[in-house]
Structure formats: C-alpha cells, structure tokens
C-alpha positions in Angstrom: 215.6 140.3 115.5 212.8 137.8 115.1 210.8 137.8 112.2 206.8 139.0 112.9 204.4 137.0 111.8 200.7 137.1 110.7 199.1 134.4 112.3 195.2 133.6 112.8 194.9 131.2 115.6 191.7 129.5 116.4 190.1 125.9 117.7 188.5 123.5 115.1 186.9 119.9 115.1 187.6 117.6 111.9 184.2 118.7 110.6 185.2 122.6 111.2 188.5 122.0 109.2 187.1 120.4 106.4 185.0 123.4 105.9 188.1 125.1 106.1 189.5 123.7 104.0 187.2 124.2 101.5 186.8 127.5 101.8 190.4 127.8 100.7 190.5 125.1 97.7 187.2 127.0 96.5 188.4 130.7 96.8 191.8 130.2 96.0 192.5 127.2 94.4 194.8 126.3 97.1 196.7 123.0 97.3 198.4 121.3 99.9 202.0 120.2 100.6 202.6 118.0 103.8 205.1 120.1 105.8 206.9 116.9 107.3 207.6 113.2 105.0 210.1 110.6 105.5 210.6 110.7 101.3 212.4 113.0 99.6 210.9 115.8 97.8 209.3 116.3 95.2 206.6 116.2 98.0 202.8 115.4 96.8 200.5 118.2 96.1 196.7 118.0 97.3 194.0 120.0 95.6 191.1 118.2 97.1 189.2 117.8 100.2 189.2 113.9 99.8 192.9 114.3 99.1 194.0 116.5 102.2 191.5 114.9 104.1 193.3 111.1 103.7 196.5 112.5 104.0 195.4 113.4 107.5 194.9 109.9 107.8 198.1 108.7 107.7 199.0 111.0 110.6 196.2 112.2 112.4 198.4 113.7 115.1 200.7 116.1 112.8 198.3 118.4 110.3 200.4 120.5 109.2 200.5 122.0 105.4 202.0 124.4 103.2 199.2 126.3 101.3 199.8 127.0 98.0 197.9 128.9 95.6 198.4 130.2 91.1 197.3 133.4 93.2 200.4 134.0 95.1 203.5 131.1 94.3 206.6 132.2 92.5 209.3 129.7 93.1 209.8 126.5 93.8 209.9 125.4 97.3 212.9 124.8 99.8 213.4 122.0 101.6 215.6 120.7 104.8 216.4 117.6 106.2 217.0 116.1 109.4 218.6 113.5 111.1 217.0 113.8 114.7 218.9 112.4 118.3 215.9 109.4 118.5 216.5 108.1 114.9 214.6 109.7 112.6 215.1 111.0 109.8 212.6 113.6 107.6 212.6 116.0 105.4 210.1 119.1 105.9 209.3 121.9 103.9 211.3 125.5 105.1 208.4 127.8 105.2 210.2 130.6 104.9 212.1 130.1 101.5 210.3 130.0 98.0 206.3 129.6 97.5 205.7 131.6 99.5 202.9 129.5 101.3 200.5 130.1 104.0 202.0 127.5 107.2 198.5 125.9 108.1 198.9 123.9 111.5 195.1 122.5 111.9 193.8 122.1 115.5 193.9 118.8 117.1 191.6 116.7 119.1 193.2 113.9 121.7 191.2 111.8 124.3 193.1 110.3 127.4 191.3 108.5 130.4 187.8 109.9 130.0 188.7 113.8 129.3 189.1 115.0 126.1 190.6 118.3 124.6 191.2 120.3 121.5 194.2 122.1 120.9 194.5 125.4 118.4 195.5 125.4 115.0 197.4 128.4 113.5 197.5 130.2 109.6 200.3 132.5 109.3 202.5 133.8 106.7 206.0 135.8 106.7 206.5 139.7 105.9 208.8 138.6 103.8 210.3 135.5 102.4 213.7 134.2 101.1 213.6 133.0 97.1 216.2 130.0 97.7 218.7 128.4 99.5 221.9 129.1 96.9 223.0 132.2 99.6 223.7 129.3 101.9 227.2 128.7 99.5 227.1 132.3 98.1 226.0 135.1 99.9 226.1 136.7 97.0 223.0 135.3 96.2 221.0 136.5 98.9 217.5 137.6 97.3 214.7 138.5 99.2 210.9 139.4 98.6 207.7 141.3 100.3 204.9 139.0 100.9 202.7 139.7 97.7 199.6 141.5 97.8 197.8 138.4 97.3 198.6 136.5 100.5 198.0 139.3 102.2 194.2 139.6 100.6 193.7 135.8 101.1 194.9 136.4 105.0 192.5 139.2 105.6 189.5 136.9 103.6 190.6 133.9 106.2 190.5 136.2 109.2 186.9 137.8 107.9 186.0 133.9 107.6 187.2 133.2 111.2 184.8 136.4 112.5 182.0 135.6 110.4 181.9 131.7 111.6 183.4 131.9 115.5 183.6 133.4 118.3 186.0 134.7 120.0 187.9 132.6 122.7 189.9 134.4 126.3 192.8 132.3 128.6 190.5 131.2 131.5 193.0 132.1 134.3 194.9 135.6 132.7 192.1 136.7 131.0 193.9 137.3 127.1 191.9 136.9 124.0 192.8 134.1 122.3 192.1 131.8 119.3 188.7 132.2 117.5 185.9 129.1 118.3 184.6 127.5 115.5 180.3 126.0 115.5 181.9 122.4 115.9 184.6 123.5 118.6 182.1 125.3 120.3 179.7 122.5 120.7 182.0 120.3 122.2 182.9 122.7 124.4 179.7 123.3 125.8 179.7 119.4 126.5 182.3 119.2 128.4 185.3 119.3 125.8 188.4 121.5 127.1 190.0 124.2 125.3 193.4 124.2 125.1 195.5 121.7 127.6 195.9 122.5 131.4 197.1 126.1 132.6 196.6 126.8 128.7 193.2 126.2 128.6 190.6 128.7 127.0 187.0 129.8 127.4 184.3 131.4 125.6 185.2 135.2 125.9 181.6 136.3 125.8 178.9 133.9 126.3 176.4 135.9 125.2 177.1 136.4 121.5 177.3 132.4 121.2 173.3 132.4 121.1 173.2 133.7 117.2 176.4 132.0 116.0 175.6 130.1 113.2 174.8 126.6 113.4 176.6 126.3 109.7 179.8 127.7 108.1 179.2 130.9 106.0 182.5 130.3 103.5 181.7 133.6 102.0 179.5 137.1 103.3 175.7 137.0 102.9 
C-alpha cells in the first residue's frame, strides 16, 4: 500500500524561493542537504540563503533539498547509490529513512524558442519514517517512527505561508485546484509566462482575489 504523503505544491520564481527559503532558515533554523551529489556522503549542509542559493548554481535545473531542522532531526540520514543505464553514477539522499526531513523540490523556470514556463515545486513529508537501513541485513532491526509533532507544526506554518502569500491556482482544461501562485509567479504569468507545461498547464483559479495579493511576501501573520 503506498505510503500518503503531505505535500504543498505551488509555483515560484527565483525571487519567490529565496523568500522561501528564508522564511524556513528564519523560523526554523532549517538547513539544507542537496538530495542528489556525485560525492559520497557526508553530504554538505547549507544554513544560509547565500549558501542554498549557490548551490542552486551549480545545478540550476535539479533544486531539490532535504530540510533539516534542531526542531525535528533525530538520526542520522540514509543514503543510496546508483549506478544508472547512461553512466552515471550518484548518490542521493533516501527521504524516507532517518532525519526525518522535509523533501523540498523548488519550482523551475525553463525558456525554449521564445515561450517560457514555470514548473511547480513540491514540500512534503512522510507519516512516518524508517530510523535506518540495518533491517536491510536484519529484519530484526526494523524500527519505525511517527512523523514528530514538529514537522507537522512546521507543515501547517508552510501551508499558512503559501495562503497568506498566493493564490490559488486550477488545471486550465479539467478544472482541479492545483498548486498555490506565488506574487513573482503570478506576475509572470500575467505576462505571458505559462503555468505548468502543455496539457499540464495551470491558471489562476479566481482572478478576482489577485487584485489585493500582496505585492511582497508576508513570512509571518500581521
């Protein structure tokens, strides 16, 4: 039976995810763990904008972190590692096994002949999560806990942050509510910026409660 998880979905420029990301080092103390490196672990932890943000850098087209915070990590992470069909070869972080961590996917922007897009970026976190890999040799060892109480504070504080900042977004051709707009997505958007790629693209759900959305991230209620 798949495992559920909690997941916040929503479309950001590189100016909405640094505010982001902000918001988390700032209210939680988060850091940052690349989910994906060529090196072996130990991987590098990030604690600062300027840090995450040049990180980013060196692969602009794969965001993708393990959040960390003293609020909520008990073990150690796990890792895996890969060998892949085409030749590579990485080692990424398995979300689902120590921490535990938040998996923070941030949205991505791409340009191709003229037309340009943004693609959502996802938050989510496990009910529960798996202390170690030993179990793997020893089933014996199999040793599980609940997501602790204060992931699942710092979830509901991201999701209030989401509502407070965007709007909401709906699938322009089957009509479902999707990921949350944030100010920066949004005003690309209304210039001509598509959201989501193709049949997956996304519009405004209610254009009429864009005309009061802040101009500026509120990281925190007024």
């Amino acid at each position: 039976m798949p495992v559920e998880l909690a997941e916040s979905n929503f479309f950001m420029t590189r100016d909405d995810s640094a505010d982001f990301l902000s918001f988390l080092i700032e209210r939680f103390s988060s850091q940052f763990v690349p989910e994906r490196s060529s090196s072996p672990p130990p991987f590098p932890r990030y604690s600062t904008l300027a840090d995450v943000e040049a990180r980013i850098e060196k692969d602009v087209h794969y965001s993708r972190f393990a959040v960390l915070s003293p609020q909520w990590e008990e073990f150690p992470l796990s890792f895996s590692e890969t060998h892949a069909n085409d030749g590579q070869h990485f080692v990424s972080v398995s979300l689902q096994y120590g921490g535990p961590a938040f998996d923070l996917s941030l949205s991505q922007a791409w340009t191709e002949n003229g037309r340009r897009w943004i693609l959502h970026g996802s938050f989510s976190d496990y009910p529960y999560y798996i202390v170690d890999k030993a179990f793997l040799t020893d089933r014996s060892l199999y040793r599980t806990f609940d997501r602790p109480a204060a992931m699942t504070g710092a979830h509901k504080e991201v999701k209030n942050y989401l509502r407070r900042n965007g709007c909401r977004s709906v699938h322009r051709k089957l009509g479902y509510t999707g990921p949350w707009i944030m100010p920066g997505a949004l005003r690309e958007f209304q210039a001509g910026t598509s959201l989501g790629y193709g049949e997956g693209a996304f519009e405004v759900k209610d254009p009429q409660s864009t005309r009061n959305q802040r101009s500026k991230i509120v990281k925190s209620p007024m």
